[in-house]
N, C-alpha and C positions, 0 to 999 in steps of 0.2 A: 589810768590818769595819773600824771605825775606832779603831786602833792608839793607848793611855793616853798612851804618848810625846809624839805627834803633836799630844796638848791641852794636858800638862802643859808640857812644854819652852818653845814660845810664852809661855805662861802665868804663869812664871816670869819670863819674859823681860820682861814685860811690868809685872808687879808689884816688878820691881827700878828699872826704868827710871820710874815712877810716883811710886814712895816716893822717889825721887831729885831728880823735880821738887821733892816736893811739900816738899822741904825744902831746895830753892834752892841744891842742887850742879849742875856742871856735869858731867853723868852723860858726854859724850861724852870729853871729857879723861879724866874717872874710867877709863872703859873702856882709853882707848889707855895710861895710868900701866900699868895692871892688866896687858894687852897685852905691852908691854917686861918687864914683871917676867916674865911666863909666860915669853917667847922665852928669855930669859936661865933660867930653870929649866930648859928644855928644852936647851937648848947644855948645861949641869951635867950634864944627866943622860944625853944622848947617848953618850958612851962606854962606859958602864954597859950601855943598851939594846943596844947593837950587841954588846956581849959575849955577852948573855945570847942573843941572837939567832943571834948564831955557833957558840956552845957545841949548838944544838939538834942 
């Protein structure tokens, strides 16, 4: 049985990275900006997660 995730995710993946040509960005720099911003939200939020993680 082949799993909706499994076509969509790709899929997505694909129609991001597409549209990003097709308008003459540099999708891989895009990615790694995006990248550092995520790490840095996830450091912000890490003490939060471990609490609530503790508290169980």
């Amino acid at each position: 049985m082949i799993y909706v995730s499994a076509i969509i995710i790709p899929l997505i993946i694909s129609i991001v990275v597409l549209c990003g040509l097709k308008e003459n960005k540099n999708v891989y720099d895009l990615f790694c900006e995006g990248a550092k911003e995520g790490i840095k939200i996830a450091l912000k939020m890490f003490p939060t997660l471990i609490r609530y993680i503790s508290c169980n």
